[in-house]
Backbone as a printed PyTorch tensor [residue, N CA C, xyz], in Angstrom:
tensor([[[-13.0000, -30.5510,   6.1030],
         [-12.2790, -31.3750,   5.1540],
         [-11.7380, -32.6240,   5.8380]],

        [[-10.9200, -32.8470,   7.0800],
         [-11.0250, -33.5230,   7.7560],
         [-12.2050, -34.4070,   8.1020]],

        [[-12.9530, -34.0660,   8.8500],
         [-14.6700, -35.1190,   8.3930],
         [-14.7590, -35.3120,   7.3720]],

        [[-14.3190, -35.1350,   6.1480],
         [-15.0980, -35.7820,   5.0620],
         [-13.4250, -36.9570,   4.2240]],

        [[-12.9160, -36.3880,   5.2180],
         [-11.8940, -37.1760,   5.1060],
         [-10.7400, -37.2380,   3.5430]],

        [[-10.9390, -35.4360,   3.2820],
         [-10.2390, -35.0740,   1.8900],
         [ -8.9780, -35.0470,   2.6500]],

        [[ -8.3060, -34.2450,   3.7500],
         [ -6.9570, -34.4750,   4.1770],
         [ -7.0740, -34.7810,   5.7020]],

        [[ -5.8470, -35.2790,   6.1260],
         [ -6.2670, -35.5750,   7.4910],
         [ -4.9160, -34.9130,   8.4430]],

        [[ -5.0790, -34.7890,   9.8530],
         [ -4.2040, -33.9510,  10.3590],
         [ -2.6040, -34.1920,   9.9840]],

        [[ -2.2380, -34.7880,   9.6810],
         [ -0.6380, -35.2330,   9.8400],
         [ -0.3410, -34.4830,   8.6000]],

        [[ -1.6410, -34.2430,   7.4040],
         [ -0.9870, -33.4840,   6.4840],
         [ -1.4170, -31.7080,   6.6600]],

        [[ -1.9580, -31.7580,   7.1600],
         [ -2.3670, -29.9720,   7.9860],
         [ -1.0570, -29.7850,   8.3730]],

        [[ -0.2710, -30.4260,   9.3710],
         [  0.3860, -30.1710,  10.0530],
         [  1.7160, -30.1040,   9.1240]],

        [[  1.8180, -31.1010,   8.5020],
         [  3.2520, -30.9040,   7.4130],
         [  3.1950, -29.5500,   6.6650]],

        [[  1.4930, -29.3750,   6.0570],
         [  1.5420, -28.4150,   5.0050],
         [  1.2630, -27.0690,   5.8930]],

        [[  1.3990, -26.8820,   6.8640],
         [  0.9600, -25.8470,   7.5660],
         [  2.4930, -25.0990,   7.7010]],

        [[  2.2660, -23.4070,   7.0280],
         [  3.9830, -22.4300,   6.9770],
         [  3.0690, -21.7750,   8.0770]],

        [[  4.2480, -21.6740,   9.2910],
         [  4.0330, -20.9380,  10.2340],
         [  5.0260, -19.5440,  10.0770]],

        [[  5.5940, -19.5530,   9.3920],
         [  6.1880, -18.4240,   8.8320],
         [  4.9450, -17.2460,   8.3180]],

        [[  4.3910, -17.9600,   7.4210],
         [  3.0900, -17.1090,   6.3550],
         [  2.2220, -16.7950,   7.9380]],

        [[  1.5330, -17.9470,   8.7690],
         [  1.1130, -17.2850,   9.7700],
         [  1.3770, -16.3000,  10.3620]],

        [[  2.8830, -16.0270,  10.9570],
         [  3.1400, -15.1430,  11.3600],
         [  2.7440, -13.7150,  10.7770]],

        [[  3.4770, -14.0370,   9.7250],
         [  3.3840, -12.4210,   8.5370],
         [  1.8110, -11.9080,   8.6160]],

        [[  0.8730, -12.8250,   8.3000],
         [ -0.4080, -12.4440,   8.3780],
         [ -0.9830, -11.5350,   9.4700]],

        [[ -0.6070, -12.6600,  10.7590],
         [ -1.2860, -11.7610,  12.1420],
         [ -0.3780, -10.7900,  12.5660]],

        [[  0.9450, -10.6930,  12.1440],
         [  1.7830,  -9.2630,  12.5140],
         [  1.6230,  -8.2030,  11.5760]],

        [[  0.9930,  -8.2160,  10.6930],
         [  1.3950,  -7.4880,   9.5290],
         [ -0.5550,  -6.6390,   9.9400]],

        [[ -1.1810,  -7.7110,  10.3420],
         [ -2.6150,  -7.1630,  10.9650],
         [ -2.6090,  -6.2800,  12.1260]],

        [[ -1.5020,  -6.5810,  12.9450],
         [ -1.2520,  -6.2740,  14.3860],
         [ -0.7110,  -4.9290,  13.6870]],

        [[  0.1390,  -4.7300,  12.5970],
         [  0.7810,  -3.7770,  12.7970],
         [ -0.2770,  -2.3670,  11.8660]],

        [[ -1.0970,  -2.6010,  10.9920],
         [ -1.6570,  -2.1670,  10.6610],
         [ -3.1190,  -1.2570,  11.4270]],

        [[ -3.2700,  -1.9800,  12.3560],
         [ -4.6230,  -2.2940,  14.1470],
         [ -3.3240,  -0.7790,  14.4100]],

        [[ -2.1060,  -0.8080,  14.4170],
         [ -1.3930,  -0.1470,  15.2100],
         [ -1.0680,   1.0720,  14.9270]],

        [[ -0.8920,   1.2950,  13.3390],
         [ -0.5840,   2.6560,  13.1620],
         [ -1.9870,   3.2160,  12.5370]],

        [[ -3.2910,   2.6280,  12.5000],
         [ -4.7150,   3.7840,  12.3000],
         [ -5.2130,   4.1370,  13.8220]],

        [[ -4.2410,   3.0090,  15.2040],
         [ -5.6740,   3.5910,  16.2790],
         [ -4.3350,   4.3020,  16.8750]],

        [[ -3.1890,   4.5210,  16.7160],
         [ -2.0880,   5.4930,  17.6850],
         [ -2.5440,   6.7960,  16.8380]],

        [[ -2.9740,   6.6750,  15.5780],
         [ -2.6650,   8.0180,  14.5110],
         [ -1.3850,   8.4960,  14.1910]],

        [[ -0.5140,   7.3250,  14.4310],
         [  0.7170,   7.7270,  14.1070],
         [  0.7450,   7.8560,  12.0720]],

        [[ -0.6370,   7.4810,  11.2820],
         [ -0.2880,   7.5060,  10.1870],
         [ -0.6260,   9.0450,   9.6490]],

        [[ -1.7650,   9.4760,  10.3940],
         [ -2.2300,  10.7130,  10.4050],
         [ -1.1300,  11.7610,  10.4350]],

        [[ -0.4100,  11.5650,  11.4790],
         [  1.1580,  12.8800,  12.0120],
         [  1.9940,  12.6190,  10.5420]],

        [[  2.2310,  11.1340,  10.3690],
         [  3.0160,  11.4570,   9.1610],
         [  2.5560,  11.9430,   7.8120]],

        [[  1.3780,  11.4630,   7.7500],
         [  0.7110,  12.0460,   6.4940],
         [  0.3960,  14.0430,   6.6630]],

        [[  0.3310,  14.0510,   7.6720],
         [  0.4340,  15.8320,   7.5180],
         [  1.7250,  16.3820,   7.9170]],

        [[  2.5250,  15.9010,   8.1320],
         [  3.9270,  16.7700,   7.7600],
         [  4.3450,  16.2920,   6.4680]],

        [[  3.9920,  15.4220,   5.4690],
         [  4.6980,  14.9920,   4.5460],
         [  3.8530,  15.6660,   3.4510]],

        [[  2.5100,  16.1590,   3.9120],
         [  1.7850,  17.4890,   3.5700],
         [  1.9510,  18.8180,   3.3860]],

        [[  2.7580,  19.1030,   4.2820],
         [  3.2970,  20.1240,   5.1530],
         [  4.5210,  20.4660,   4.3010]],

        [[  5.6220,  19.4190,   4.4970],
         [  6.8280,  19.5320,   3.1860],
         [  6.3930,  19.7320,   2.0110]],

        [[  5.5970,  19.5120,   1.0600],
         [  5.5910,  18.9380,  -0.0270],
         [  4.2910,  20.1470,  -0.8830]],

        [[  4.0730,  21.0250,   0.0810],
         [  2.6840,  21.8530,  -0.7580],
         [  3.5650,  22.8720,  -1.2740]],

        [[  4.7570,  23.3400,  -0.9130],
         [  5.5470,  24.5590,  -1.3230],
         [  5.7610,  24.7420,  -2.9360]],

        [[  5.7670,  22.6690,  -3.0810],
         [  6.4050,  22.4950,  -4.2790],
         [  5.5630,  22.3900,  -5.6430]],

        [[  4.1440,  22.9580,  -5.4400],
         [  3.1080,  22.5120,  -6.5630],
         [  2.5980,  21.1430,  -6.1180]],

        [[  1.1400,  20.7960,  -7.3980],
         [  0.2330,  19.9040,  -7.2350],
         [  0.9750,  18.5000,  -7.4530]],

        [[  1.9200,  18.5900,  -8.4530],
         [  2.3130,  16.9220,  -8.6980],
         [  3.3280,  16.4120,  -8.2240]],

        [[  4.1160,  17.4320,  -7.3570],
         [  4.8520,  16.6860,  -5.7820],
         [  4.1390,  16.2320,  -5.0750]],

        [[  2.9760,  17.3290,  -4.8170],
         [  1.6880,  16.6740,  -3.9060],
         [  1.1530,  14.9900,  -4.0430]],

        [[  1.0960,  15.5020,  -5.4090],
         [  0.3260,  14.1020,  -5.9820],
         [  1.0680,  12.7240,  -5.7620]],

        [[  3.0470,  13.1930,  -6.3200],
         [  3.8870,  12.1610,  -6.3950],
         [  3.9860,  11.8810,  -4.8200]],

        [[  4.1220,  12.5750,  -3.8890],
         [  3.9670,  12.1170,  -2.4690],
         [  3.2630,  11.4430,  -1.8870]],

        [[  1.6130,  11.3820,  -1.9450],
         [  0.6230,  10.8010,  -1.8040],
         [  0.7180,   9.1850,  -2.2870]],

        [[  0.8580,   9.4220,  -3.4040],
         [  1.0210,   8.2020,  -3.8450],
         [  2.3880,   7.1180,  -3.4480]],

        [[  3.5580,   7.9310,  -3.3640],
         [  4.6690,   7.2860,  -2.4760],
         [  4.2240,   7.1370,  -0.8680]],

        [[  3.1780,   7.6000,  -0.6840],
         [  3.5410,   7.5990,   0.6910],
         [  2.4750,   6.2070,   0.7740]],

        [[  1.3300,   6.5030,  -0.1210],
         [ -0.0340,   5.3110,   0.0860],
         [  0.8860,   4.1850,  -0.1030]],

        [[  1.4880,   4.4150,  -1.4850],
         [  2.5700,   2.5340,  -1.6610],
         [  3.0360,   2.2920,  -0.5300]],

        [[  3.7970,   2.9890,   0.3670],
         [  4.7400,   2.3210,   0.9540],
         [  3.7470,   1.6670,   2.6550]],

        [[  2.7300,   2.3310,   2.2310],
         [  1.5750,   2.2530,   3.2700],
         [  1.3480,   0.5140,   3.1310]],

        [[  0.9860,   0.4670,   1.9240],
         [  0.5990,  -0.7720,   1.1530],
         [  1.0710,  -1.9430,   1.2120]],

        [[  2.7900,  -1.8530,   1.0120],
         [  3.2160,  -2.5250,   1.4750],
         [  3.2890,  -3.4670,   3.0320]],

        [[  2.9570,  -2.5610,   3.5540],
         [  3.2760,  -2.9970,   4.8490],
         [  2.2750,  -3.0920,   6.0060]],

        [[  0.6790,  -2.5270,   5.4130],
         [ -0.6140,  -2.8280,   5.9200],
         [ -1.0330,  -3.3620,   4.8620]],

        [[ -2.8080,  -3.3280,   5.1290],
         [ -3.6040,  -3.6170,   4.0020],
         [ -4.0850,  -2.7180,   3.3130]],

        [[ -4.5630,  -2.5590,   1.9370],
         [ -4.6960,  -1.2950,   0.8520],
         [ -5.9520,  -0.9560,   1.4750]],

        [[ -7.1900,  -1.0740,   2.1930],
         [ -7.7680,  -0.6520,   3.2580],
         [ -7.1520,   0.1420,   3.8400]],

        [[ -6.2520,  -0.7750,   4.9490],
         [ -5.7860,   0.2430,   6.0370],
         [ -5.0000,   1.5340,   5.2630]],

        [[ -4.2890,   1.5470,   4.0670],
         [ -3.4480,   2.4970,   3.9970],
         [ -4.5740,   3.8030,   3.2100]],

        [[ -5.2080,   3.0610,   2.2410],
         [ -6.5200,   4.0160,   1.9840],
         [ -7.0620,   4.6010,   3.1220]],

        [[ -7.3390,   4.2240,   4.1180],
         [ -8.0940,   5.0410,   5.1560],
         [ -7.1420,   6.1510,   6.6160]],

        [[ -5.7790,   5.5020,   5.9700],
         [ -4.8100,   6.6840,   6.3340],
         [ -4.7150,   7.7710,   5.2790]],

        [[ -4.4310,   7.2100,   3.9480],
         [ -4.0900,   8.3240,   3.2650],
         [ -5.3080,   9.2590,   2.4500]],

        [[ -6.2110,   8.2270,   2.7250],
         [ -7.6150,   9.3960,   2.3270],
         [ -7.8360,  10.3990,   3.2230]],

        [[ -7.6020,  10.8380,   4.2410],
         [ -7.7750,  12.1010,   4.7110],
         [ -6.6870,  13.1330,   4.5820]],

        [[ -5.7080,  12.9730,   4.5800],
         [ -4.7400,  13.7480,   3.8890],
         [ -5.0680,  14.0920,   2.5850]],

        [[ -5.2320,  13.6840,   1.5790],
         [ -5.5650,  13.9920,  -0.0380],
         [ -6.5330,  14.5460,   0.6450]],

        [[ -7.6530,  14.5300,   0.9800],
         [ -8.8700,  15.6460,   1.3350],
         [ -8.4490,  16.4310,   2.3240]],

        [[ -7.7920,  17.0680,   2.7750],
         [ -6.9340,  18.2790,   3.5420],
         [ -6.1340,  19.0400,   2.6870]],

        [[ -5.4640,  18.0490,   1.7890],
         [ -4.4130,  18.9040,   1.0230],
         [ -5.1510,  19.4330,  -0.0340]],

        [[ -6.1970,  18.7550,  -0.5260],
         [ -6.7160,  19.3520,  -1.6260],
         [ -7.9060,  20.5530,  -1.4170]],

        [[ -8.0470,  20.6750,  -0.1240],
         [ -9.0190,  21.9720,   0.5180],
         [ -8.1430,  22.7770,   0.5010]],

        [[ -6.9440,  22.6370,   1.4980],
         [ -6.0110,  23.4190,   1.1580],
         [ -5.5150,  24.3110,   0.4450]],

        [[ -5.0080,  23.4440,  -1.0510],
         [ -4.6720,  23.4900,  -2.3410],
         [ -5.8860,  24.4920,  -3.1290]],

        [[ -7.0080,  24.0840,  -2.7730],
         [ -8.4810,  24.7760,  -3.5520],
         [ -8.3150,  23.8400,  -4.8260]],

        [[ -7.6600,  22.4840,  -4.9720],
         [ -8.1400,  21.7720,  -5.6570],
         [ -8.6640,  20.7010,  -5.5700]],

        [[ -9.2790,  20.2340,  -7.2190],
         [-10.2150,  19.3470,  -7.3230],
         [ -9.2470,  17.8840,  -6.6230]],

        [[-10.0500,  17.3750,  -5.7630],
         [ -8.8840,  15.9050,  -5.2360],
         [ -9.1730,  14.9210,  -5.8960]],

        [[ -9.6950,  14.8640,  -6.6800],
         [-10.5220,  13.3730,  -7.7150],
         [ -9.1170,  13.2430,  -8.2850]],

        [[ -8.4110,  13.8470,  -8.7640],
         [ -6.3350,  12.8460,  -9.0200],
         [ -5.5740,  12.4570,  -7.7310]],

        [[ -6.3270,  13.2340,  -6.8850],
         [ -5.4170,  12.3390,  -5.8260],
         [ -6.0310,  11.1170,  -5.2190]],

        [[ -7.3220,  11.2330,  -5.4550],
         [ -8.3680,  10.0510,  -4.5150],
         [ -7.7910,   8.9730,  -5.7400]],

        [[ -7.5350,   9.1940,  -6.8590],
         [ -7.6720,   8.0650,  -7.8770],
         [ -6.0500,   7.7010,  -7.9200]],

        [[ -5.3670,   8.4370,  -7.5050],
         [ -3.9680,   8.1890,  -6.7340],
         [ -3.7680,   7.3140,  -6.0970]],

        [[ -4.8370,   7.5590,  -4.7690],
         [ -4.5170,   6.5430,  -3.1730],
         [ -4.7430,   5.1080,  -3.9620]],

        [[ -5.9760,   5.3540,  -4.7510],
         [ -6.8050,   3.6720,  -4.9420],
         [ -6.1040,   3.0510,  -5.9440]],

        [[ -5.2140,   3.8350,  -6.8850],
         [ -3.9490,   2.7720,  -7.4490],
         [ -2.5040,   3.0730,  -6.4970]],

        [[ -2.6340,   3.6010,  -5.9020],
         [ -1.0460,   3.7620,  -5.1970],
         [ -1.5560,   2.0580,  -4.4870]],

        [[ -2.3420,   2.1150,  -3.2840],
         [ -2.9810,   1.1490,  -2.6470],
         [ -2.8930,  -0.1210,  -3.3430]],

        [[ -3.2270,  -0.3250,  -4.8650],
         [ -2.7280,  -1.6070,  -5.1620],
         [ -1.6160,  -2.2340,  -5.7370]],

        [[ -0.7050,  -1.0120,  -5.1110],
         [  0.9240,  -1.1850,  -6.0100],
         [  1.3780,  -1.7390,  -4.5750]],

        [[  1.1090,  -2.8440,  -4.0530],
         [  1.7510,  -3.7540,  -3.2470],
         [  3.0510,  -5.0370,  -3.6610]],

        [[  3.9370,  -4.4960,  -4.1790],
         [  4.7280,  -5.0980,  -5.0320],
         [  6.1840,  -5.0530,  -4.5780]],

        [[  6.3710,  -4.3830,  -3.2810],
         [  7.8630,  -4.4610,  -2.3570],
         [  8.3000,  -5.3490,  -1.2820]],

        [[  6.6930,  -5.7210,  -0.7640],
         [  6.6670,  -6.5140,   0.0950],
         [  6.0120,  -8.3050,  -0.3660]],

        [[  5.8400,  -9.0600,   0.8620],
         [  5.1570, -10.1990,   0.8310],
         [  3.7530,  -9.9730,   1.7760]],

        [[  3.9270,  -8.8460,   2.4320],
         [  2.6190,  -9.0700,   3.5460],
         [  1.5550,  -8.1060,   3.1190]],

        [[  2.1860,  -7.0450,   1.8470],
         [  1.0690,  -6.4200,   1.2030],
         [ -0.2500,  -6.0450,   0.9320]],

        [[ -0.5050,  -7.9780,  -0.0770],
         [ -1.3960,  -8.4770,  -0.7820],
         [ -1.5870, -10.0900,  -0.3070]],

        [[ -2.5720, -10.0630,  -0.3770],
         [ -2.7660, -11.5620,   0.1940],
         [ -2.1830, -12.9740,  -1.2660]],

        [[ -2.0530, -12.4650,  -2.3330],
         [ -1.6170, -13.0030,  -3.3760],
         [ -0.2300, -13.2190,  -3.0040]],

        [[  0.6990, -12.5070,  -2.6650],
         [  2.3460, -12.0750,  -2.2740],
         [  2.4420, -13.3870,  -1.4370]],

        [[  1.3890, -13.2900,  -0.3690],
         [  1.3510, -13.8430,   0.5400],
         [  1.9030, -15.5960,   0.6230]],

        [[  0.7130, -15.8070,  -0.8590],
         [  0.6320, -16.9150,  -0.7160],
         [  1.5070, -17.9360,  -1.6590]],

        [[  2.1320, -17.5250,  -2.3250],
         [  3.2940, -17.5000,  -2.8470],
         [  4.7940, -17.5300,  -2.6710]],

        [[  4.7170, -16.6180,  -1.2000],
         [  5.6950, -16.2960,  -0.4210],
         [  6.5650, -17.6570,   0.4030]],

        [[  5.6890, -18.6170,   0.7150],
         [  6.1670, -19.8730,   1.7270],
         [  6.0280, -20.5720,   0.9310]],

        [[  5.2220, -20.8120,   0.0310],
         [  5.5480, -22.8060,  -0.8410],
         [  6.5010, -22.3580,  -2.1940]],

        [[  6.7810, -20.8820,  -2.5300],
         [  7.9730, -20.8060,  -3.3290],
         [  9.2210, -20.2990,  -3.1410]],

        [[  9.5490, -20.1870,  -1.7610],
         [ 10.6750, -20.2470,  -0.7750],
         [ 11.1400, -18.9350,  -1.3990]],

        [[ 10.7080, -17.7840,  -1.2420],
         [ 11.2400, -16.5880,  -1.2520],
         [ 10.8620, -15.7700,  -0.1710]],

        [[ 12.3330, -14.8380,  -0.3060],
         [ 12.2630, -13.8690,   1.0980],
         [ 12.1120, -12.5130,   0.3830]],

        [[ 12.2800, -11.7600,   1.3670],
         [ 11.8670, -10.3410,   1.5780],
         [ 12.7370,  -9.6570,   0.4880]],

        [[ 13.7980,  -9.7200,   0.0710],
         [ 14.1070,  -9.6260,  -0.5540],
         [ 14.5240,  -9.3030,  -2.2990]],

        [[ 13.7180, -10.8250,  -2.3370],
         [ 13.1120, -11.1260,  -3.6460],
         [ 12.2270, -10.0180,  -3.9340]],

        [[ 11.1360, -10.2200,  -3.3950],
         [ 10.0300,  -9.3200,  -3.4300],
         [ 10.1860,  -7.8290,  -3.7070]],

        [[ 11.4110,  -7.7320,  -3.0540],
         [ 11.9040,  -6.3470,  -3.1330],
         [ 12.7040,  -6.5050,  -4.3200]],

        [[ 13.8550,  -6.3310,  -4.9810],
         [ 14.4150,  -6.7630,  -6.0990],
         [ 13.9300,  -6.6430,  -7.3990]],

        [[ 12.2520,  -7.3790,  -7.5070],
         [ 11.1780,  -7.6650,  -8.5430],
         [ 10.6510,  -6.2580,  -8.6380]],

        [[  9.8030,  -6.3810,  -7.3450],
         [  8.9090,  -4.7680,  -6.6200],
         [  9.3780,  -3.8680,  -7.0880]],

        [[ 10.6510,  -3.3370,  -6.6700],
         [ 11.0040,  -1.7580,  -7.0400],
         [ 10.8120,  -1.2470,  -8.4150]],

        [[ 11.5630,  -2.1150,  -9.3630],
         [ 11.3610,  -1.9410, -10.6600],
         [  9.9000,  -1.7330, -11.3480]],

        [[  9.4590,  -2.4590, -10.5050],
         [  7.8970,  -2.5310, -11.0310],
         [  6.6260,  -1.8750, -10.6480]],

        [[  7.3870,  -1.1730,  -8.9510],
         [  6.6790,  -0.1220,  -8.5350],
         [  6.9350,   1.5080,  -9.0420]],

        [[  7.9550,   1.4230,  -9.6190],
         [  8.8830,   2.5920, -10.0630],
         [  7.6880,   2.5370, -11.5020]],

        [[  7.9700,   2.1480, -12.2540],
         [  7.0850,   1.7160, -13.6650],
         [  5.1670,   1.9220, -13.2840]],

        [[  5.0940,   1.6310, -12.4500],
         [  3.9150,   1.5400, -12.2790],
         [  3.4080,   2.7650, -11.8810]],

        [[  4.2360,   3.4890, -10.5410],
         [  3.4960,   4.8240, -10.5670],
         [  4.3700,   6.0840, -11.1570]],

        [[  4.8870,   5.6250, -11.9260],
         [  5.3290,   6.1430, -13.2480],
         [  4.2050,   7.0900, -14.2830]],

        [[  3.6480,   5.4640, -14.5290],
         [  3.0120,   5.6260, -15.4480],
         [  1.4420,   6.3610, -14.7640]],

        [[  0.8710,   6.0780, -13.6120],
         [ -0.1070,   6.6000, -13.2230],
         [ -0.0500,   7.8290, -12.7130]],

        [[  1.2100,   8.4040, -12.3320],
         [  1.3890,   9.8710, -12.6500],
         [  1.3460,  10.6140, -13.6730]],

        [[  1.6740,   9.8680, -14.7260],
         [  1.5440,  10.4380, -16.1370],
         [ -0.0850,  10.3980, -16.8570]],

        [[ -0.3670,   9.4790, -16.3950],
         [ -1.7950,   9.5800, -16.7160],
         [ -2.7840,  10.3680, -16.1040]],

        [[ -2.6360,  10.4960, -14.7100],
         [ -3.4890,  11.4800, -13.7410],
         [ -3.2270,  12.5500, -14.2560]],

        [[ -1.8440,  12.9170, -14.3760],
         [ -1.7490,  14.7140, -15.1580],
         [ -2.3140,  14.6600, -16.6790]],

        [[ -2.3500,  13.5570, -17.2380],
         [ -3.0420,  14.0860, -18.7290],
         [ -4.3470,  14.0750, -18.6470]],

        [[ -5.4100,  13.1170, -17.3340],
         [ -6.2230,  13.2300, -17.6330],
         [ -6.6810,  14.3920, -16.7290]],

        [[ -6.2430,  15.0190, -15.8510],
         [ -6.3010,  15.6170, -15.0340],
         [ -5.5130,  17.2410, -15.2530]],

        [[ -5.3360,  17.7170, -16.0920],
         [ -4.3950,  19.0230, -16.7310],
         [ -4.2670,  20.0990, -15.7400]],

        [[ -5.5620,  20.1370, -15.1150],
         [ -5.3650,  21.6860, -13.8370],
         [ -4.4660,  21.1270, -12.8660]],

        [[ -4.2420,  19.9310, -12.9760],
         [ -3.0240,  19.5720, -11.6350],
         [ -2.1570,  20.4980, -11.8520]],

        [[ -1.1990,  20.5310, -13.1370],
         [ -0.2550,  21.3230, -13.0480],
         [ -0.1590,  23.0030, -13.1240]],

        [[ -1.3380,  23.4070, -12.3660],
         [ -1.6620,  24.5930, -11.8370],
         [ -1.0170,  24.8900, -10.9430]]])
């Protein structure tokens, strides 16, 4: 763009948030960090471990709290590929069908709505409309609360042997 002479450096440099940079490559760094320690693995099977005593849709409501909060704070990749092996442990386990929990992770995963480093949308929004962490959070909760609300309620209706 520069060669063709649409913007030229002095405005790179004005329009350039090194803030949003940051968030990006730490939020990558930190994600690189908890699939190769397996520190997501240890937590996902004790939070396994707690939570099977109590029936399928603690199971379920856990999974899915645990993928969001995954979400938030990696990428819905990275937290899918933590929390997909847990839902397939617990549901061998369990001797149930995991197709409500797999369909769990992959909307828990896009309930990125607490954070800014989430979703790359959050992201970009985050520095040219001068909101903090905060905000995000404030908006988020309400709307993550509502959201897997409602996709708990739907997984058990469409899904009925859960509450086996």
């Amino acid at each position: 763009m520069v060669g063709l002479k649409f913007i030229n450096l002095q405005d790179i440099k004005r329009e350039l948030d090194l803030n949003l940079i940051l968030l990006l490559v730490f939020s990558l760094v930190i994600g690189e960090a908890i699939i190769n320690t397996d520190t997501g693995s240890l937590v996902a099977r004790q939070m396994g471990n707690l939570l099977q005593p109590y029936g399928t849709v603690p199971v379920l409501v856990g999974v899915l709290l645990f993928t969001t909060l995954l979400s938030s704070f990696i990428t819905n990749v990275g937290a899918i590929s933590i929390a997909f092996p847990l839902a397939y442990a617990i549901s061998n386990e369990l001797k149930i069908d995991g197709t409500p929990l797999y369909l769990g992770i992959a909307y828990a995963a896009s309930a990125a709505f607490l954070t800014p480093i989430g979703y790359q949308t959050n992201l970009i929004v985050y520095g040219p409309g001068g909101y903090n962490f905060r905000d995000f959070f404030k908006v988020g909760l309400p709307t993550t609360i509502i959201y897997l609300s409602t996709v708990t309620i739907a997984l058990v209706l469409m899904f009925p042997e859960i509450l086996n």
